[in-house]
C-alpha positions as CSV (number, residue, x, y, z in Angstrom):
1,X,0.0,0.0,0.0
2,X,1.2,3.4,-0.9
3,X,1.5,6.4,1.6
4,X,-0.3,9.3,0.2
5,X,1.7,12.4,1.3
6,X,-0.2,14.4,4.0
7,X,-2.2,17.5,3.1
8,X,-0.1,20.3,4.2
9,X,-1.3,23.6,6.0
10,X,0.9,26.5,6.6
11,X,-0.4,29.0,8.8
12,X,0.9,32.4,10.3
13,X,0.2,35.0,13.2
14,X,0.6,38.7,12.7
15,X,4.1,39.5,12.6
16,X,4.9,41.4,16.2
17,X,6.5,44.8,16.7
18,X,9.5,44.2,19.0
19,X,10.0,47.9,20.0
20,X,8.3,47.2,23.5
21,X,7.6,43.8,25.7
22,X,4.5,41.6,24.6
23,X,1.1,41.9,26.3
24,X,-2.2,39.7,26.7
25,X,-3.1,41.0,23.8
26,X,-0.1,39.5,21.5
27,X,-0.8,36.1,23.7
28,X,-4.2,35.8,22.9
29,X,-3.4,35.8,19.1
30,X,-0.6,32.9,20.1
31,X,-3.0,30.9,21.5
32,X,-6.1,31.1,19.0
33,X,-3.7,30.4,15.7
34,X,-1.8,27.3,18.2
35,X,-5.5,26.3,19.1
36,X,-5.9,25.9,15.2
37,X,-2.5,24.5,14.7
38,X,-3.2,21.6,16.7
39,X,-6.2,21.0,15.5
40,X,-4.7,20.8,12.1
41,X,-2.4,18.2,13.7
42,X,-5.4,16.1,15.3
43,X,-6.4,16.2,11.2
44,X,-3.2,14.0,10.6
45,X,-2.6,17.1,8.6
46,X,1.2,18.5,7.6
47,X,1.6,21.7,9.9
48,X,3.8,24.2,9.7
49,X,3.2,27.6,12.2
50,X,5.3,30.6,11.7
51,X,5.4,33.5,13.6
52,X,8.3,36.1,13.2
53,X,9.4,39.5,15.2
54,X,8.9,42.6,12.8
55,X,12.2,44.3,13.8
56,X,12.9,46.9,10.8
57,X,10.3,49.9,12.1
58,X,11.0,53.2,12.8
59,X,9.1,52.4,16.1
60,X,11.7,50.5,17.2
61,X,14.7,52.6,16.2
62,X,12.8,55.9,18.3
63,X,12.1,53.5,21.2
64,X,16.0,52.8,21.2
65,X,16.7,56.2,21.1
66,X,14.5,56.7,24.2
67,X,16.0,54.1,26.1
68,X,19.7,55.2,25.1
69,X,21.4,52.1,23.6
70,X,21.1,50.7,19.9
71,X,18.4,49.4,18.2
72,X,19.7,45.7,17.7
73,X,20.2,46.1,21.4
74,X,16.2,47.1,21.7
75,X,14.8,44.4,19.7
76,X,17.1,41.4,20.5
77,X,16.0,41.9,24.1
78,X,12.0,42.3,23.2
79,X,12.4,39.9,20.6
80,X,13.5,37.2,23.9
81,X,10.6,38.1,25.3
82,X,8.6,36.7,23.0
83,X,10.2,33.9,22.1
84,X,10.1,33.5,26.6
85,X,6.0,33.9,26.2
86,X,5.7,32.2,22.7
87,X,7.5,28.6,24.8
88,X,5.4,29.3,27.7
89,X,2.2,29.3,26.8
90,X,3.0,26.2,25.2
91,X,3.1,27.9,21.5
92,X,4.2,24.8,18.8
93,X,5.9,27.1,16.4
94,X,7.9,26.1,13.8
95,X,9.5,29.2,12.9
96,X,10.2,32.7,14.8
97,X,12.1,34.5,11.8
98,X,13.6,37.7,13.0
99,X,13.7,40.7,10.1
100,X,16.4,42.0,11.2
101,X,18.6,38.6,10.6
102,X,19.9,39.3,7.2
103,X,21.1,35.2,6.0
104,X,17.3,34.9,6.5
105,X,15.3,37.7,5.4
106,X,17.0,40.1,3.7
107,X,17.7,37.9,0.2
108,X,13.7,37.0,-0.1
109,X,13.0,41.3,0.7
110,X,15.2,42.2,-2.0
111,X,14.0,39.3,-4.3
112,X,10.2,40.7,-4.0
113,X,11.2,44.5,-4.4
114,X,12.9,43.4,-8.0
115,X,10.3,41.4,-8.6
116,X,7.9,44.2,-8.5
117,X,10.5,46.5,-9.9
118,X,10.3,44.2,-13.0
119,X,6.3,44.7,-13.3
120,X,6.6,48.4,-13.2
121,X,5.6,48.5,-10.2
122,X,7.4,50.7,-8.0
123,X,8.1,54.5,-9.0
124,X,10.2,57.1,-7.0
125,X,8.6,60.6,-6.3
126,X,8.7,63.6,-3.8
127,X,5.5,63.5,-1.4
128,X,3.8,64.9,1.7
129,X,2.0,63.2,3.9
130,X,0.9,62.5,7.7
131,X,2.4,59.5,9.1
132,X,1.7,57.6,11.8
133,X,4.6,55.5,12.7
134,X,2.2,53.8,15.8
135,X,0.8,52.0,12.5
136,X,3.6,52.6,10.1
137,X,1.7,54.0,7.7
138,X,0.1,57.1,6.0
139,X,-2.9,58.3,6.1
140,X,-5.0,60.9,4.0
141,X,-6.9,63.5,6.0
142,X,-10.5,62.5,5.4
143,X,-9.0,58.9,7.1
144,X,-8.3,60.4,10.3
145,X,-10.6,60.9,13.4
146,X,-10.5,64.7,14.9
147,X,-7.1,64.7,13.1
148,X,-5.9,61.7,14.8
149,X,-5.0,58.4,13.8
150,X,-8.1,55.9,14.2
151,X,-6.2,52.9,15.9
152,X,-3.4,55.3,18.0
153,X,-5.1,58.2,18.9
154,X,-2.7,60.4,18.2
155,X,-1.9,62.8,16.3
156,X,0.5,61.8,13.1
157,X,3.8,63.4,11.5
158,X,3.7,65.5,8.8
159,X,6.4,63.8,6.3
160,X,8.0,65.6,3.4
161,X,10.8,63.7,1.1
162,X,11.0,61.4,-1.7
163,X,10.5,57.8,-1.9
164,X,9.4,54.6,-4.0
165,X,6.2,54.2,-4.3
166,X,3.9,50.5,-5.3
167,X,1.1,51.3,-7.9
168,X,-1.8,49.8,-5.8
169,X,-4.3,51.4,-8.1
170,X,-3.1,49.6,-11.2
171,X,-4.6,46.0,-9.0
172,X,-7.9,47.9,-7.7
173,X,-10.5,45.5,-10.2
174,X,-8.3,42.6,-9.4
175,X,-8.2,43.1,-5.4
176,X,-12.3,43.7,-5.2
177,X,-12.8,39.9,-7.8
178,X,-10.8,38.4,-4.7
179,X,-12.1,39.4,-2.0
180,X,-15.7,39.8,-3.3
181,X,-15.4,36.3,-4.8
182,X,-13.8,34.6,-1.4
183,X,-10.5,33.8,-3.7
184,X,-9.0,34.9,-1.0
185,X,-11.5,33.9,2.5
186,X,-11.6,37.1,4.8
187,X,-13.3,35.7,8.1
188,X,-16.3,37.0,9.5
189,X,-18.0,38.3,7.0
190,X,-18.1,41.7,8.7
191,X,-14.4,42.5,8.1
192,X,-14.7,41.2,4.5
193,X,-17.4,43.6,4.0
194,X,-15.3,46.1,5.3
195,X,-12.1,45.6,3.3
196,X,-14.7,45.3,0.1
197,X,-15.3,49.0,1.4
198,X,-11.9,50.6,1.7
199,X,-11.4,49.1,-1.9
200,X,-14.2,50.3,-3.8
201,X,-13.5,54.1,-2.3
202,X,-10.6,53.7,-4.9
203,X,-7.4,52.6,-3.5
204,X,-3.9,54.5,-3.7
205,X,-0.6,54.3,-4.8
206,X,1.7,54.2,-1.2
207,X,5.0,54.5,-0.6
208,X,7.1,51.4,0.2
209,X,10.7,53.0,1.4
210,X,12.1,55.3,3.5
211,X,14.7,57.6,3.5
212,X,18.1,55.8,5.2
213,X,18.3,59.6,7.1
214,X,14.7,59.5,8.7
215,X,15.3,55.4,9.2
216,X,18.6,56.1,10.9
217,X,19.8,53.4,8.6
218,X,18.1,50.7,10.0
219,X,16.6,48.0,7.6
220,X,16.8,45.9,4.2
221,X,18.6,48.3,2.0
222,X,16.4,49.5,-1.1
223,X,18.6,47.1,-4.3
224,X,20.7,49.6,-6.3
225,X,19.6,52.4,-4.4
226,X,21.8,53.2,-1.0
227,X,19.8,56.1,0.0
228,X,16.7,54.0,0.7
229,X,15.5,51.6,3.5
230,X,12.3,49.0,2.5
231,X,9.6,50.4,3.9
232,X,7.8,48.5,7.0
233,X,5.2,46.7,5.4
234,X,6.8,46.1,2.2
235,X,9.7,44.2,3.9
236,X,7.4,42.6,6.9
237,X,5.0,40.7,5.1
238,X,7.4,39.4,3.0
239,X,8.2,37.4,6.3
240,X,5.4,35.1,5.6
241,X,7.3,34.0,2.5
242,X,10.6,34.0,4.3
243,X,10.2,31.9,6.9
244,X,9.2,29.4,4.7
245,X,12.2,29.9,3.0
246,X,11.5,32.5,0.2
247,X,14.9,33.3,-1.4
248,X,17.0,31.2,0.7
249,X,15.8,27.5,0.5
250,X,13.6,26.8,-2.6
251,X,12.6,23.2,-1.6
252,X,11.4,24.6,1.7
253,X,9.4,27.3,-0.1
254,X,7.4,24.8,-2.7
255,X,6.4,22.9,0.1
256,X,4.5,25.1,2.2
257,X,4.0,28.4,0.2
258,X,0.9,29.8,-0.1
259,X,-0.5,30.4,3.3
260,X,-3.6,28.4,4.0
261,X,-4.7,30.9,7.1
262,X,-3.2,34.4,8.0
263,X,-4.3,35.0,12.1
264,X,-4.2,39.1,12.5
265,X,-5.9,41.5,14.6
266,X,-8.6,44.3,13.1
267,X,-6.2,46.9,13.2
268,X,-4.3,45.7,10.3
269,X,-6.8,43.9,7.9
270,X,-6.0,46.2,5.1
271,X,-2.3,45.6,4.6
272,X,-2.9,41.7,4.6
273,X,-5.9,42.0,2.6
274,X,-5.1,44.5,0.2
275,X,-1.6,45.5,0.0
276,X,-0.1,42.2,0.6
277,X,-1.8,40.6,-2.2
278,X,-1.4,43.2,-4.0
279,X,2.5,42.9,-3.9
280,X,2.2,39.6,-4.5
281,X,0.2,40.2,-8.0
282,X,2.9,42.4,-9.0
283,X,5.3,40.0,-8.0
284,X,3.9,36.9,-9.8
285,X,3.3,34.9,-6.7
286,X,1.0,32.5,-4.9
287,X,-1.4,34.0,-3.0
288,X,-2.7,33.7,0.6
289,X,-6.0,31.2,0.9
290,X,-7.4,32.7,3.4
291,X,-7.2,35.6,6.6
292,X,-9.1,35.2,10.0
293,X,-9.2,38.4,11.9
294,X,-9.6,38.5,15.4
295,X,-10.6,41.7,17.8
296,X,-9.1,43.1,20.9
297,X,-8.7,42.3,24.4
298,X,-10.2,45.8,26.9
299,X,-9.1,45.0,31.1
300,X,-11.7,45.3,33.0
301,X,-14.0,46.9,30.2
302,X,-11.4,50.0,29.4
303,X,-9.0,49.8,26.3
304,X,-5.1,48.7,27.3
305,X,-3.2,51.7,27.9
306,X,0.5,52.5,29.4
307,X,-1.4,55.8,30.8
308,X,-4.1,54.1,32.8
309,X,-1.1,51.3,34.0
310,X,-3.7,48.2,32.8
311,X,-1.1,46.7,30.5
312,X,-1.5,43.4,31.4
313,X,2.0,41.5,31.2
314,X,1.2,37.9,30.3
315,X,4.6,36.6,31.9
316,X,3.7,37.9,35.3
317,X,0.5,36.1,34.6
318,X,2.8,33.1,33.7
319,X,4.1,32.9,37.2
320,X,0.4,33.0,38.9
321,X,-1.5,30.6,37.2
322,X,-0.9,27.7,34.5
323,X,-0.5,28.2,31.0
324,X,-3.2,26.0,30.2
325,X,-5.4,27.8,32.5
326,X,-4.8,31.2,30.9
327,X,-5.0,29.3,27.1
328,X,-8.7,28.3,28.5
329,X,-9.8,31.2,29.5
330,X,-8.5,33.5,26.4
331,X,-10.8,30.7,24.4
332,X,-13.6,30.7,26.4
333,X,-13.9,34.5,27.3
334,X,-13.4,35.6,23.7
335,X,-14.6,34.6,20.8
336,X,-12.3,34.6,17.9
337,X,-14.0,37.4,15.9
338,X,-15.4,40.4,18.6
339,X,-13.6,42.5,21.5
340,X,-13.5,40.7,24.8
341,X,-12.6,41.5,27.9
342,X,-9.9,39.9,30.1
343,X,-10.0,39.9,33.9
344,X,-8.6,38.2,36.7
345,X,-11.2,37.7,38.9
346,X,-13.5,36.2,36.0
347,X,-10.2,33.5,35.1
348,X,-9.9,32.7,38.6
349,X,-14.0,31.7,38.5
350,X,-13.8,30.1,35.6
351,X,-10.2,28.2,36.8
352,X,-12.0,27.1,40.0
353,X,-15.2,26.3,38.5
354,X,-14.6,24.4,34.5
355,X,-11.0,23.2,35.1
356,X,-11.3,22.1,38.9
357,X,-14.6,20.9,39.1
358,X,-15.9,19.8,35.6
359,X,-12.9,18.4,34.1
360,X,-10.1,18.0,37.2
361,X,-12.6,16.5,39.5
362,X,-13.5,14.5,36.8
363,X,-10.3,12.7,35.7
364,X,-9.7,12.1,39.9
365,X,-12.5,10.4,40.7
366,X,-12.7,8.3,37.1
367,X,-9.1,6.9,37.9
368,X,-9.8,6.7,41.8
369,X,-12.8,4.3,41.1
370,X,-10.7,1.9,38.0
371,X,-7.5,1.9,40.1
372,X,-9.6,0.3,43.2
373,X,-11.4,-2.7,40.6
374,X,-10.0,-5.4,40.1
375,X,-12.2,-6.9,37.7
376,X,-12.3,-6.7,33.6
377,X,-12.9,-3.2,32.4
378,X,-15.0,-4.1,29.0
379,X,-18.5,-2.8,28.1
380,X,-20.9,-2.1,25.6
381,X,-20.5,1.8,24.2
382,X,-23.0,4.0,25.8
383,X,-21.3,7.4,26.6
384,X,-20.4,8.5,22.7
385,X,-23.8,8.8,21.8
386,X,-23.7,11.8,24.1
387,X,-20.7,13.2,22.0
388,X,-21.7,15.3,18.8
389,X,-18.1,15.2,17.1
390,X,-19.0,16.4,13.8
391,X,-20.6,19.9,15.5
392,X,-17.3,19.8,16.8
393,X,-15.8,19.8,13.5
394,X,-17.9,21.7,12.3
395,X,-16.9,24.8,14.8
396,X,-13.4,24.3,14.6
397,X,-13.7,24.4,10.9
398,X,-15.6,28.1,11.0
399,X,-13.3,29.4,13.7
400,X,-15.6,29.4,16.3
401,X,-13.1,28.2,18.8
402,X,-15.4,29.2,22.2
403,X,-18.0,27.6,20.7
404,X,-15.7,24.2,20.3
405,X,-14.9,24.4,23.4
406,X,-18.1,24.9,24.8
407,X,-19.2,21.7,22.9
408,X,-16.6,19.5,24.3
409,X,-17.6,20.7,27.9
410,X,-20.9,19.8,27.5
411,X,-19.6,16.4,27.3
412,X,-17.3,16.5,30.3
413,X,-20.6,18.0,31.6
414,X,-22.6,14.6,30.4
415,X,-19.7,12.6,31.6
416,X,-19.6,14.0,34.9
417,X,-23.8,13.4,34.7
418,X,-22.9,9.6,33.7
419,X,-21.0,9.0,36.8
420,X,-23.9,10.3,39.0
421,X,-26.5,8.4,37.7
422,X,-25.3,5.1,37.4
423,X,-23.3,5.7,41.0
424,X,-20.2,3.0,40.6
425,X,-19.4,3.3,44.0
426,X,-22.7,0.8,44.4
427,X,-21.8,-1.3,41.9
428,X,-20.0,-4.6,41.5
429,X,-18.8,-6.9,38.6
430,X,-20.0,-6.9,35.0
431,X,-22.3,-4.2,35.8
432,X,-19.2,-1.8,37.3
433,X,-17.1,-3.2,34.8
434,X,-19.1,-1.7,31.6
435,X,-19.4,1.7,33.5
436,X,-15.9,2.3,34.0
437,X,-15.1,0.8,30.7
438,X,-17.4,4.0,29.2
439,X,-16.0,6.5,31.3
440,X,-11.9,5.3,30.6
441,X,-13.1,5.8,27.0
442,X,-14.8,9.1,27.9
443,X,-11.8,10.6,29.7
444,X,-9.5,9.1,26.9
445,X,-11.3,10.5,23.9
446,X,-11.9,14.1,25.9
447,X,-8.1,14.3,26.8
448,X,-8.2,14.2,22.6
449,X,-10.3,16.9,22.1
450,X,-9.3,19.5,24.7
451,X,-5.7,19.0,22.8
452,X,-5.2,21.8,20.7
453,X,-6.7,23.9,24.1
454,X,-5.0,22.6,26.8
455,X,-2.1,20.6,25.6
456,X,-0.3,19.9,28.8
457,X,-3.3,18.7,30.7
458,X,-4.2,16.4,27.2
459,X,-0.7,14.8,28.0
460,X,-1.0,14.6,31.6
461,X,-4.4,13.2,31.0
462,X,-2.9,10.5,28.9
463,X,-0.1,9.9,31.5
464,X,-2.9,8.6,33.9
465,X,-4.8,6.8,31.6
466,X,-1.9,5.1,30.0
467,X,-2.2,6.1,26.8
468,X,-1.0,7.4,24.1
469,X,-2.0,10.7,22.3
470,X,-4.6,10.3,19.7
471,X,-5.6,11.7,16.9
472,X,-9.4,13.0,15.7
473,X,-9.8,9.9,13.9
474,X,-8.9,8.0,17.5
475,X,-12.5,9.5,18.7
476,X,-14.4,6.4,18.8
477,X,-14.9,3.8,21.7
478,X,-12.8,0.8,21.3
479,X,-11.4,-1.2,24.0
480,X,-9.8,0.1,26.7
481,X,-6.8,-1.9,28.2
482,X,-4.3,0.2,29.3
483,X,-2.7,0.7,32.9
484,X,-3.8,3.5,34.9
485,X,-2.0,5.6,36.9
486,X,-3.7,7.9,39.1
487,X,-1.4,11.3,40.6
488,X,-2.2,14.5,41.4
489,X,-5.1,17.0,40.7
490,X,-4.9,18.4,37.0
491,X,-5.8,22.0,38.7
492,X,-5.5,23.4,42.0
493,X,-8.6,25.4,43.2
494,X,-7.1,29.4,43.2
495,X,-8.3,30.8,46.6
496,X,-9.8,34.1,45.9
């Protein structure tokens, strides 16, 4: 029999400014495109995740400045953060692909920008505008809120010099077919609508370098031209491609190029779903199948702000409570496409209440009553029928990841119901026998499904039962057989 090769799915999170420390905000991005990862993985799917540190901002070279030492300095250190929160929340990332490692990156920037060059593509010219290097961007006047800029609140920079410019106009007709005609997916269909918007107001030619004065010389050099620096998003998108091995390792680049899911926030839908394919066009190359945008996290109901000192730092939160309980909650709290709000009080309830008592309890008292019989655990199947797997599937699949997870619980919540109405502490023999035979098979195909969510309580799940870890297909009562192994508590009630 011949192995067919596995269907392969490359998918990437928002590329991260390094010029501060990460916040809740960044994590809960990790955690819904790992969340989809793994449940690629549970597919028996070929995964690759890449998430990279956009190092070649002006942000970063001012917030250097500020701090008085250099800006490799600057983003090596932020960029370890990261990576510190990326391992820690149990990220399974293939790639973090730093922009400002040239072996890496720079060939594959320079490759697209001459590739573009070679359509016609990219023009100098002398220009004014207001730029909001928050965003990294320009805007025109009419797109600004009380004269600020709509995502930073500030107000932006009046720039005057002379760059290269991309002709986005010239791929207006062909941008609206794509997205109108879900060639490229935009997920929900409320920020689809809204990128169909900002193209049919007649897109704009927009610059794509900097001068090397106002860049302080930091970045991928513009090819043939030493007075230029790559501008931002030009250069960082172009590390979805990179750390796949665009211009570097060809082989490596065949395989997983084009992205089967981009995971970004709101805030920058319109240079993934317009100016990234856009360059792409130009430049002859695959495009992206599909981009899921996700909202914001507020604290407590107000916006994240260094002025109102409600930054939440997801390390510190690292060293209170489990990853996995933090992973749940982001899930649970927020779903993937709206605002939601993170709190501690309302993680600690939902620790002490879903983790401890639903599932925790659960597992205990499962492996308490199979360790003590000493009889054959074998039975006729009885609990799956309260599983709906393919309503599972059928979430996961429409990135409704809360609502996944929801579905599973119900059947922790059915399981838990199993153990209290057929009461195995009374029972003896066949009869005890065929009841924990359902609920090893329960707990078995559950520590499956929480997986992609909670991957370290999956394993130590497994680690009791005896087990190894399964895949989707693996979500179907057979015979259970293995040696169990009862230790501690999954989750430790928090005392509030």
């Amino acid at each position: 029999m011949i192995d067919l090769p596995k269907k392969k799915f490359y998918i990437t999170n928002a590329i991260p400014y390094v010029n501060s420390a990460p916040h809740i905000g960044h994590t809960l991005e990790f955690v819904q495109s790992d969340v989809i990862t793994r449940y690629h993985k549970l597919l028996c799917e070929d995964v690759f995740l890449a998430t990279c540190a956009d190092e070649n901002s002006l942000k970063s070279v001012q917030a250097a400045e500020d701090l008085g030492i250099t800006t490799q300095q600057l983003v090596d250190k932020n960029a370890a953060k990261f990576k510190e929160l990326m391992e820690k929340i149990g990220l399974s990332v293939d790639s973090f692909l730093k922009s400002s490692v040239k072996k890496d990156h720079w060939p594959g920037s320079q490759k697209l920008w001459e590739l573009c060059k070679k359509s016609g593509d990219i023009y100098k010219k002398k220009y004014r505008g207001l730029y909001c290097v928050g965003c990294e961007t320009f805007y025109t006047p009419t797109e600004l809120v009380g004269g600020l800029c709509p995502e930073h609140k500030r107000r932006p920079d009046l720039v005057e010099e002379e760059n290269y410019f991309f002709r986005l106009s010239k791929y207006q007709k062909q941008i609206e077919d794509l997205v109108e005609n879900d060639k490229i997916k935009i997920v929900p269909e409320t920020r689809k609508n809204e990128v169909l918007s900002f193209v049919k107001s007649d897109l704009e030619d927009f610059s794509i370098s900097r001068s090397v004065e106002r860049a302080k010389g930091w970045g991928v050099p513009v090819p043939g031209d030493d007075s230029q620096i790559i501008y931002v998003w030009f250069d960082a998108l172009n590390i979805y491609q990179t750390a796949v091995g665009y211009g570097t390792d060809e082989k490596l680049y065949k395989k997983w190029w084009p992205a089967d899911l981009h995971v970004i926030g709101k805030g920058i839908i319109r240079f993934h779903a317009v100016y990234w394919p856009a360059i792409l066009l130009s430049a002859g190359l695959s495009l992206p199948k599909s981009i899921l945008v996700h909202g914001y996290i507020t604290v407590e109901g107000q916006k994240m702000s260094k002025s109102l000192g409600n930054v939440v730092d997801p390390l510190a939160l690292l060293k209170k409570y489990p990853a996995d309980a933090i992973r749940y909650f982001l899930i649970k709290e927020i779903p993937v496409a709206d605002d939601g709000d993170f709190s501690e009080k309302a993680m600690v309830n939902r620790i002490n209440g879903e983790l401890v008592d639903d599932l925790g309890n659960l597992i205990y008292r499962v492996l308490t009553l199979a360790e003590k019989f000493k009889g054959e655990i074998d039975g006729k199947p009885e609990l799956d029928k309260r599983l709906s797997l393919s309503k599972i599937k059928e979430l996961m699949e429409g990135y409704k990841l809360n609502k996944a997870l929801e579905e599973i619980w119900e059947f922790i919540r059915n399981t838990n119901k199993y153990v209290n109405e057929n009461e195995p502490w009374k029972l003896h023999g066949k009869e005890l026998g065929n009841v924990l035979y359902n609920l090893l098979e329960s707990c078995r195909v559950i520590s499956i499904l929480i997986s992609p969510f909670l991957p370290s309580t999956a394993e130590k799940i497994n680690n009791q039962l005896g087990v190894k870890a399964g895949k989707l297909k693996d979500c179907k009562f057979g015979k259970f057989t293995e040696k169990i192994k009862k230790r501690e508590y999954l989750f430790e009630k928090v005392e509030t």
